[in-house]
PAVEX-984190 format. One record per residue (C-alpha): residue in three letters; x, y, z; residue number from 1. Coordinates in nm, 3 decimals, padded with zeros to 5 digits. Layout:
% PAVEX-984190
[pt "ALA",[X,Y,Z],NUM] ...
% end
This chain:
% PAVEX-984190
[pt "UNK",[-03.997,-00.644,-02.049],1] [pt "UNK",[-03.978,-00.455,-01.720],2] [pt "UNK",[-03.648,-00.439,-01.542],3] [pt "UNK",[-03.779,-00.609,-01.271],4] [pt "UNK",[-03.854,-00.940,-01.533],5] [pt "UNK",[-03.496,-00.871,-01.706],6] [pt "UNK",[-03.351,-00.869,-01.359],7] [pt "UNK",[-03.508,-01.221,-01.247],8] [pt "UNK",[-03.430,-01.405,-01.608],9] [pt "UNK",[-03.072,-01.250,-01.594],10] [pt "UNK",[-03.083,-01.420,-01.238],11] [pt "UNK",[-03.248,-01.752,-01.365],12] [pt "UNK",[-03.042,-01.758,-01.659],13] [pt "UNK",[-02.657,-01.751,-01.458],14] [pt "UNK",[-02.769,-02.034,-01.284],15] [pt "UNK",[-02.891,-02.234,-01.587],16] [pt "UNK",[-02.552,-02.150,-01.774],17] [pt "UNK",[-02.346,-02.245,-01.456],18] [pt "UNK",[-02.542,-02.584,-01.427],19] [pt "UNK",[-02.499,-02.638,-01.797],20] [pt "UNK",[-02.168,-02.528,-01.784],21] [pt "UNK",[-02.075,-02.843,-01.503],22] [pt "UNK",[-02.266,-03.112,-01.663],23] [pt "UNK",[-02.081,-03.019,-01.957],24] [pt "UNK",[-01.729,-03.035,-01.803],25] [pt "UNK",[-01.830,-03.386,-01.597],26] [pt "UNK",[-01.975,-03.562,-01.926],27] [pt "UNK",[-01.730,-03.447,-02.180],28] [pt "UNK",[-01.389,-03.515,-01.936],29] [pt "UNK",[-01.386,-03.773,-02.225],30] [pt "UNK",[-01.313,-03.527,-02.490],31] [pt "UNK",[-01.004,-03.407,-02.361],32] [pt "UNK",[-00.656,-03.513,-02.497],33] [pt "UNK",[-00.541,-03.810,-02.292],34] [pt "UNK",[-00.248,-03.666,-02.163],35] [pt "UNK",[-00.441,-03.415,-01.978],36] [pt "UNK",[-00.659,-03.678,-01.875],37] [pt "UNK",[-00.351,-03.854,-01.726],38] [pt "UNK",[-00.274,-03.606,-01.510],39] [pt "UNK",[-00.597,-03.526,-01.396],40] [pt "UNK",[-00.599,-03.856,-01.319],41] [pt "UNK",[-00.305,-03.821,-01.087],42] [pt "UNK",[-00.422,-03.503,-00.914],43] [pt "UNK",[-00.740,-03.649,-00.835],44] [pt "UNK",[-00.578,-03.930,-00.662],45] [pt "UNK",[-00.309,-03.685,-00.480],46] [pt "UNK",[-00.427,-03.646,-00.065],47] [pt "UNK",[-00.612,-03.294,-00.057],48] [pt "UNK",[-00.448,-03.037,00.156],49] [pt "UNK",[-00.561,-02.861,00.460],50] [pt "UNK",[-00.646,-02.555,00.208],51] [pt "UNK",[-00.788,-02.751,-00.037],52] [pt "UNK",[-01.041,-02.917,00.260],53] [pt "UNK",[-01.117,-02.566,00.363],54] [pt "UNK",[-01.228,-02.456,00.011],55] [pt "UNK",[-01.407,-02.752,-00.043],56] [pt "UNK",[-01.636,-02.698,00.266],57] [pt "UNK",[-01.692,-02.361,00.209],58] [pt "UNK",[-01.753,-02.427,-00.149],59] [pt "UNK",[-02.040,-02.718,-00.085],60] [pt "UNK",[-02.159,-02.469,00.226],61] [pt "UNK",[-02.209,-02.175,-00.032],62] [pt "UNK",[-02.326,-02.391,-00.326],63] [pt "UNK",[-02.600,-02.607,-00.123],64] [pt "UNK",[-02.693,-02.385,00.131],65] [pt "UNK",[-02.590,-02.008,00.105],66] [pt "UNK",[-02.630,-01.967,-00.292],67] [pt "UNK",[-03.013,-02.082,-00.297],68] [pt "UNK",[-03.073,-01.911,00.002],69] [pt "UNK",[-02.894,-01.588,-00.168],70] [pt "UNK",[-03.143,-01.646,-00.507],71] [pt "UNK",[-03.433,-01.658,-00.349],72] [pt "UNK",[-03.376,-01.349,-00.113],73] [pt "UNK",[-03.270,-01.244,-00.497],74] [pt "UNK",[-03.586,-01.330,-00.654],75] [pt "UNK",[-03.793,-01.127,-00.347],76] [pt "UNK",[-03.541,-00.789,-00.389],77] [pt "UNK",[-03.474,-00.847,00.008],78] [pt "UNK",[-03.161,-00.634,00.114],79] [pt "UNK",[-02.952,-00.920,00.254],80] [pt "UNK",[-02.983,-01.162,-00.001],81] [pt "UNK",[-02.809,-00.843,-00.243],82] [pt "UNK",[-02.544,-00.840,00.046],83] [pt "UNK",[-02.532,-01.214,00.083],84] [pt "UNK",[-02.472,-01.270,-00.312],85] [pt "UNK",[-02.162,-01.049,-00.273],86] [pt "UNK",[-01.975,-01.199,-00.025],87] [pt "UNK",[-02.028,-01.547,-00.139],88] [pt "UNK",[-01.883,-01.390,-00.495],89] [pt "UNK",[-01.564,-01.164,-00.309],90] [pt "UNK",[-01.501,-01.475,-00.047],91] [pt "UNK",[-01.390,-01.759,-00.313],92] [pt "UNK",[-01.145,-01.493,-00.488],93] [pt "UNK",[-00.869,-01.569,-00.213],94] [pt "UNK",[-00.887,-01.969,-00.264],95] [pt "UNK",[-00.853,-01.934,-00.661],96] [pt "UNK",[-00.471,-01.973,-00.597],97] [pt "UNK",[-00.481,-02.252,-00.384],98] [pt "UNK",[-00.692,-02.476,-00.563],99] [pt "UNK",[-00.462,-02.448,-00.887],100] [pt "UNK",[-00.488,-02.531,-01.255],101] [pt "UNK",[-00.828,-02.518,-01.372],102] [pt "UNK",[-00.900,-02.746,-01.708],103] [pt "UNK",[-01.226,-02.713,-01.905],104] [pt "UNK",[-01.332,-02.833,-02.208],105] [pt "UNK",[-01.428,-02.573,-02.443],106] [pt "UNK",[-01.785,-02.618,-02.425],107] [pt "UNK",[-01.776,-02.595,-02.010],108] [pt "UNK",[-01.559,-02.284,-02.033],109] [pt "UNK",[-01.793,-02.138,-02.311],110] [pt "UNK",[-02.096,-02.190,-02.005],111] [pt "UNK",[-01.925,-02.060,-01.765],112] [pt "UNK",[-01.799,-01.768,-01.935],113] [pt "UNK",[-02.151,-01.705,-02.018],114] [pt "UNK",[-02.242,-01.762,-01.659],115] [pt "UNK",[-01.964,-01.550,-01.525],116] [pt "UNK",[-02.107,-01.242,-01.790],117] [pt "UNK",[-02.436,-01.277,-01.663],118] [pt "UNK",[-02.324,-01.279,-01.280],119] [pt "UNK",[-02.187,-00.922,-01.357],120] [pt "UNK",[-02.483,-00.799,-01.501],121] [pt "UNK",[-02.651,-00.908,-01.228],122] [pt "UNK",[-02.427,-00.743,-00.990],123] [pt "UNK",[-02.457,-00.430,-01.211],124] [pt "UNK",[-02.854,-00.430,-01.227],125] [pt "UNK",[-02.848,-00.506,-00.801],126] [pt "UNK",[-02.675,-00.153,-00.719],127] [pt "UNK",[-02.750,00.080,-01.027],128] [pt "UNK",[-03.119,00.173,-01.194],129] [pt "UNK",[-03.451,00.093,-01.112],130] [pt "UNK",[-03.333,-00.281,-01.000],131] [pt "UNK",[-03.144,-00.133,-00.720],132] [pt "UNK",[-03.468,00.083,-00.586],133] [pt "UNK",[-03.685,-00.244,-00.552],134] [pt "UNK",[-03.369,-00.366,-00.300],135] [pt "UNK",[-03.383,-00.039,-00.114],136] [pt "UNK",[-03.756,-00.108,-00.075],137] [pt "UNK",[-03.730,-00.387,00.126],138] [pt "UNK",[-03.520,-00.213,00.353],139] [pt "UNK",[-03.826,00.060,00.396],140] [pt "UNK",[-04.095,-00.177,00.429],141] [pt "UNK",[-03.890,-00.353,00.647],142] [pt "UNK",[-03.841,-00.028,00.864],143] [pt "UNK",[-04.196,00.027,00.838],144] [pt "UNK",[-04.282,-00.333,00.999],145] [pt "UNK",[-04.345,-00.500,00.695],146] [pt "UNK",[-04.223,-00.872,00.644],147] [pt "UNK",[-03.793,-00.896,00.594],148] 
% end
């Protein structure tokens, strides 16, 4: 398999983990003890603050609009989408602590775990080895004239 091919199932495969990963938290909420369904309960129902409203905007903006865009610049080695993917990853670090608690069921934190692996070897393969040569390609052909 050519690192090119590894790079682009790496990339196919975080996103199938991560998708797996939230059907599995939405249709097993079930599983978890009912106390902690209780309260979950009870948060849901709490008015969302003017943080929370931000990170959920940004979050559906990045998830429905900026991510794909991101994996298919991925998927073509363009420059930006490499840049784009990294500071849709760096800018959610800073709302981590406002959203609070974060409950999973095993099996959803076993995906996303997974998911979260594979998103660093991704970010490993875009700047080191052969991976990151096809992105600095794009730059040159786009220097050149070629299509960007």
């Amino acid at each position: 398999m050519s690192t090119t091919s590894l790079f682009r199932f790496v990339l196919i495969a975080g996103l199938i983990f991560t998708i797996i990963g939230i059907v599995a938290g939405i249709s097993l909420s079930d599983t978890l003890p009912a106390l902690l369904q209780e309260y979950l309960a009870q948060m849901e129902s709490k008015d969302i603050s003017s943080g929370g409203a931000i990170f959920v905007l940004l979050a559906m903006l990045a998830v429905f609009l900026l991510l794909p865009i991101s994996t298919i610049g991925l998927w073509k080695f363009k420059s930006w989408a490499r840049t784009l993917y990294v500071v849709i990853t760096v800018a959610f670090i800073p709302f981590y602590p406002i959203v609070g608690p974060v409950v999973m069921n095993g099996w959803e934190a076993m995906f996303s775990d997974i998911a979260l692996i594979l998103e660093g070897v991704l970010l490993a393969m875009m700047f080191t080895g052969e991976v990151s040569q096809n992105f600095s390609s794009s730059i040159i052909n786009a220097e050149r004239g070629g299509s960007f």
